[in-house]
C-alpha positions as CSV (number, residue, x, y, z in Angstrom):
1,X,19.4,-14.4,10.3
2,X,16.0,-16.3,10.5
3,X,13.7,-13.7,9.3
4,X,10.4,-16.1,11.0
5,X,11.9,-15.7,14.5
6,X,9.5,-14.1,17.2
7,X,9.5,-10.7,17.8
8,X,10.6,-10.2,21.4
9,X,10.7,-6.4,21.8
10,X,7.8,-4.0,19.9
11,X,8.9,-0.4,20.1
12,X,6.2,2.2,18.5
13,X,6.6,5.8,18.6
14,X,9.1,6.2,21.3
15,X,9.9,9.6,22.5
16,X,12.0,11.0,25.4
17,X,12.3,14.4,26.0
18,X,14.6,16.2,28.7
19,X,13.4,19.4,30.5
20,X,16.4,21.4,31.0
21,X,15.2,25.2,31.6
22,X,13.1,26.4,28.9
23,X,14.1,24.6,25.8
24,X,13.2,21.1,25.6
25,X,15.7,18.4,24.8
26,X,14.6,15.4,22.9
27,X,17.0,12.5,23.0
28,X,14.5,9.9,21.0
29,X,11.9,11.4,18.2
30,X,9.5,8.7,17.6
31,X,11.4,5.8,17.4
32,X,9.8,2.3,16.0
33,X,11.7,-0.8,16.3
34,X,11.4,-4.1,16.4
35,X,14.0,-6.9,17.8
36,X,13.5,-10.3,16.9
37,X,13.8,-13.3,19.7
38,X,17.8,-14.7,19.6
39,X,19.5,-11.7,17.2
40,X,22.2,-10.1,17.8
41,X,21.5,-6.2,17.4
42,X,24.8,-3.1,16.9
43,X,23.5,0.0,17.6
44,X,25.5,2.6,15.7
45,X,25.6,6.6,16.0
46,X,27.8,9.2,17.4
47,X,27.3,10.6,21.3
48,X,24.2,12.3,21.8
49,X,22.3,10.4,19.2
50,X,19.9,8.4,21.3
51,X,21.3,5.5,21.0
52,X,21.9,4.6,25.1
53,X,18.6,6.2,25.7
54,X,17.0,3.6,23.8
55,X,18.7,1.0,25.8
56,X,18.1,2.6,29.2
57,X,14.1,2.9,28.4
58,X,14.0,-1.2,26.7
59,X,16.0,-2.1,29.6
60,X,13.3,-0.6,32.2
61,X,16.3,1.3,33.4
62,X,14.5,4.9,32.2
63,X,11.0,6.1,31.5
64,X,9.7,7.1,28.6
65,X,7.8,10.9,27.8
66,X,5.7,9.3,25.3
67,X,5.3,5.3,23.0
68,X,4.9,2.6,23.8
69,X,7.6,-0.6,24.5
70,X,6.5,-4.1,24.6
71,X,8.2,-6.9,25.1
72,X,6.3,-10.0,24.8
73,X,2.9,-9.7,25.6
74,X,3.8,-7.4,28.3
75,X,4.0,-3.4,28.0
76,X,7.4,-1.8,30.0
77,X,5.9,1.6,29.9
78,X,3.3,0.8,31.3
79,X,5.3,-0.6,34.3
80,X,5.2,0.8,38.0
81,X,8.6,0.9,39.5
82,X,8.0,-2.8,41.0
83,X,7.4,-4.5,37.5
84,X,9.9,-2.7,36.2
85,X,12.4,-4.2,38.6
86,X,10.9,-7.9,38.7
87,X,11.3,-7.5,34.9
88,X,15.0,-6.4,34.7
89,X,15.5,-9.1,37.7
90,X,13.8,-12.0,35.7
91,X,14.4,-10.7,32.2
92,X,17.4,-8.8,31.4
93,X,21.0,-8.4,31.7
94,X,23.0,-5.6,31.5
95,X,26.8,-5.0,30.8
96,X,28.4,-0.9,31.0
97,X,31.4,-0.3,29.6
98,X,32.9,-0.3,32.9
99,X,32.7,-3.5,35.0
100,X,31.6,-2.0,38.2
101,X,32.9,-5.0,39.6
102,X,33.5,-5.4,43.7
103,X,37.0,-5.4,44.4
104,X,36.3,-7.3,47.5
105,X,35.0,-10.4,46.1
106,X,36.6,-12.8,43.4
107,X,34.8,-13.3,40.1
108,X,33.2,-16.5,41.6
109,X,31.8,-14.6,44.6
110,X,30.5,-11.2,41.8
111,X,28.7,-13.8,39.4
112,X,27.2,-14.9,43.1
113,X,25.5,-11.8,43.3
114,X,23.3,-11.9,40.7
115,X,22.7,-16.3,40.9
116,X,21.7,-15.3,44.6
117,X,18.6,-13.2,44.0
118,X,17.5,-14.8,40.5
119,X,15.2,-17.9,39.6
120,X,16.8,-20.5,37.5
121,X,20.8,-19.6,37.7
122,X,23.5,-20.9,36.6
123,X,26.5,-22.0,38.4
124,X,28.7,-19.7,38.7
125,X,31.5,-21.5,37.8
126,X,29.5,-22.2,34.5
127,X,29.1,-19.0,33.8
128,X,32.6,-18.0,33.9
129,X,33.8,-21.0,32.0
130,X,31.4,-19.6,29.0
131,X,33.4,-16.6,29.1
132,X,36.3,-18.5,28.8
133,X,37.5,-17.6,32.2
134,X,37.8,-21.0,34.7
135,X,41.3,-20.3,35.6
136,X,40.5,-17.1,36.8
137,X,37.6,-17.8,38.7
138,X,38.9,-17.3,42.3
139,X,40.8,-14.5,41.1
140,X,40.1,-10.8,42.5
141,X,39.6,-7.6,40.1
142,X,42.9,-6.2,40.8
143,X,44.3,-9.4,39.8
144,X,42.2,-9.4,36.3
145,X,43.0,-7.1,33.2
146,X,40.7,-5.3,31.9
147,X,39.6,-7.8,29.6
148,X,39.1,-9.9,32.0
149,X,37.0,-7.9,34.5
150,X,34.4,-7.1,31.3
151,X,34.0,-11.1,30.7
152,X,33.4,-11.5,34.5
153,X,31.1,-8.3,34.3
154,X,29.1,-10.3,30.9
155,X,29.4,-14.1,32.8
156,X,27.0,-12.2,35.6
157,X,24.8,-10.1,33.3
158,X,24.6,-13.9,31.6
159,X,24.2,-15.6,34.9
160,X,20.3,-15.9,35.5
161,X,19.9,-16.6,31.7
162,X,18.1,-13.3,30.8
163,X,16.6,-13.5,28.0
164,X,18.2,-10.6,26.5
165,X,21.6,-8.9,26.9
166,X,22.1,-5.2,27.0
167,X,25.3,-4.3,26.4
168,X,26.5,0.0,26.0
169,X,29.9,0.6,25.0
170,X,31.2,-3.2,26.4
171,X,34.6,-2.5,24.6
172,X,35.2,1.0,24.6
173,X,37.6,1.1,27.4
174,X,39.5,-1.7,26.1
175,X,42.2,-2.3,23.7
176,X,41.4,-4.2,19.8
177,X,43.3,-7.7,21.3
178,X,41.0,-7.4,24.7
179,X,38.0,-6.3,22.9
180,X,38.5,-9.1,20.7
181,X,38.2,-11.9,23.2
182,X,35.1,-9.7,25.0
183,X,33.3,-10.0,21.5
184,X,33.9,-13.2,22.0
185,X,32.5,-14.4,25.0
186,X,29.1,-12.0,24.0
187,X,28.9,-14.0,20.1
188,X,29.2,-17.2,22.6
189,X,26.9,-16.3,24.8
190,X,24.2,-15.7,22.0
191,X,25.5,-18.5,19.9
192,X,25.5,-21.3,22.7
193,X,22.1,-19.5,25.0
194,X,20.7,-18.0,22.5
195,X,20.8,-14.5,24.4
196,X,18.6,-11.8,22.0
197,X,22.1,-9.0,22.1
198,X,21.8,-5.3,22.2
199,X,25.0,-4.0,22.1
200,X,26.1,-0.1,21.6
201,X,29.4,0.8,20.1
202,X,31.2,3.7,18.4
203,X,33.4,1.4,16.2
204,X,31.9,1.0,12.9
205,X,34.0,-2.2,12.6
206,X,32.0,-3.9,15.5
207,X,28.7,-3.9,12.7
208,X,29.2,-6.9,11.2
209,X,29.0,-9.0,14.0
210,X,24.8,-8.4,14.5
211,X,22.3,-10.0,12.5
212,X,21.1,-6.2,12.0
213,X,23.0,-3.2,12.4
214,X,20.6,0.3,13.6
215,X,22.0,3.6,12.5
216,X,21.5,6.5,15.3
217,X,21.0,10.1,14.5
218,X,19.4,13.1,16.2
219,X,17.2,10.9,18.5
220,X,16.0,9.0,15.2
221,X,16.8,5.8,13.5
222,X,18.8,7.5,10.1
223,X,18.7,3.4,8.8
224,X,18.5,-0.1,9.4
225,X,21.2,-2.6,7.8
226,X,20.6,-6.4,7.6
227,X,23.8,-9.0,7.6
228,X,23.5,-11.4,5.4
229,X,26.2,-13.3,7.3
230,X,27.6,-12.3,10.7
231,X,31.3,-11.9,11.2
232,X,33.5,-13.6,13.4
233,X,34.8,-11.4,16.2
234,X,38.6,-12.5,15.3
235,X,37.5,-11.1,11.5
236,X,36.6,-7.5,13.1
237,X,38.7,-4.7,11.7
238,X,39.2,-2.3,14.9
C-alpha cells in the first residue's frame, strides 16, 4: 500500500454508548482511526465487538455519543440529518450481507435506482459489467443465485461512484465458490475505480485481501495489521 496516500476518513475518540435500563452499554470505547484515500480496509472481530457500529456511525448511518469523524475536510458528527443524507447520497455506498434487492425489477432496473437520484452515474449496464454480470443484466432476483444478487447489490452501491464502499458481512450468507467471485467484483471495483473499501467479515481468511487488516475487541481496536502485499481473492483460504 502507498503509505503517502491522503487520509480520507479522521476518526478521534469515538465512542457509542447504548442506554438500555440502568446499565450503560458501550459498543465503541474511544476509537481512533484513520483510512487512507483508495485502501482496501478488513475489519476483523467477533459479534458484539463494535465492528458494524463503526461502520454504521462512518457511514452517517448512526450517531455518535461522543468523537469526532471527519472525512475530508468535512465533520459527519457534526452533521444534521440533511447532511448526513446528501453525504451518504453523494459520498458513500453501502453493501449488507443481504441484497435487499427488489424482486420486481431486474438488475438493470435495481442499479436504476440509485443512477436515478445520484450526480455523475454510471450506466447501469456498466456497472453490472464490472461485476462481471452483463448476461444477467435483464435477469430478475429469483432468477439470480445468491452470488449473483450480492454483485447486483455491490454494481448499485458502486453505481454513482462513491467514493468509498461500505461493505458488512458481504459474503456471510454465501458459499466459499460464491464468495469467491463477490470478492472479486469488490478487489475490481477498488482496483479499476479506486473505491477506498471497508469491508466487515468473520473469516479470518478474508484478511489478506486489504491493504490493512483492523482487529475488533470489546468496542476497541485490540490491533492494526499492515499487508505488505494484498492477496488475490482466488488465493483466499475460506
Amino acid at each position: 500500500m502507498d503509505k503517502t496516500r491522503d487520509w480520507l476518513f479522521k476518526v478521534r475518540r469515538l465512542t457509542k454508548v447504548y442506554e438500555t435500563g440502568e446499565v450503560p452499554v458501550y459498543a465503541l470505547r474511544g476509537v481512533d482511526l484513520d483510512i487512507r484515500v483508495g485502501e482496501v480496509m478488513v475489519l476483523l472481530g467477533p459479534s458484539g465487538s463494535g465492528k458494524s457500529t463503526f461502520l454504521n456511525i462512518i457511514g452517517g448511518l448512526d450517531q455518535a455519543s461522543e468523537g469526532s469523524v471527519h472525512y475530508g475536510s468535512q465533520e459527519i458528527t457534526a452533521m444534521n440529518d440533511t447532511a448526513l443524507t446528501a453525504y451518504r447520497r453523494d459520498h458513500v455506498g453501502v453493501v449488507f450481507q443481504f441484497y435487499n434487492l427488489i424482486p420486481s425489477l431486474t438488475a438493470r432496473e435495481n442499479v436504476a435506482l440509485v443512477t436515478d437520484i445520484a450526480p455523475n452515474p454510471m450506466d447501469p449496464a456498466e456497472a453490472l459489467e464490472l461485476v462481471g454480470l452483463s448476461d444477467r443484466i435483464d435477469h430478475f432476483p429469483s432468477q439470480l443465485s445468491g452470488g449473483e444478487q450480492q454483485r447486483v447489490a455491490i454494481a448499485r452501491a458502486i453505481a454513482k461512484r462513491p467514493a468509498v464502499l461500505f461493505c458488512d458481512e458481504p459474503t456471510g450468507a454465501l458459499d466459499s465458490k460464491t464468495g469467491i467471485k463477490v470478492l472479486e467484483a469488490l478487489d475490481r471495483v477498488n482496483r479499476e475505480m479506486g473505491t477506498t473499501t471497508v469491508l466487515i467479515t468473520h473469516n479470518a481468511g478474508i484478511a489478506g485481501l486489504g491493504d490493512r487488516v483492523v482487529y475488533f475487541a470489546d468496542g476497541k481496536i485490540a490491533n492494526v495489521k499492515t499487508n505488505e502485499k494484498r492477496v488475490s481473492p482466488a488465493e483466499v483460504s475460506w
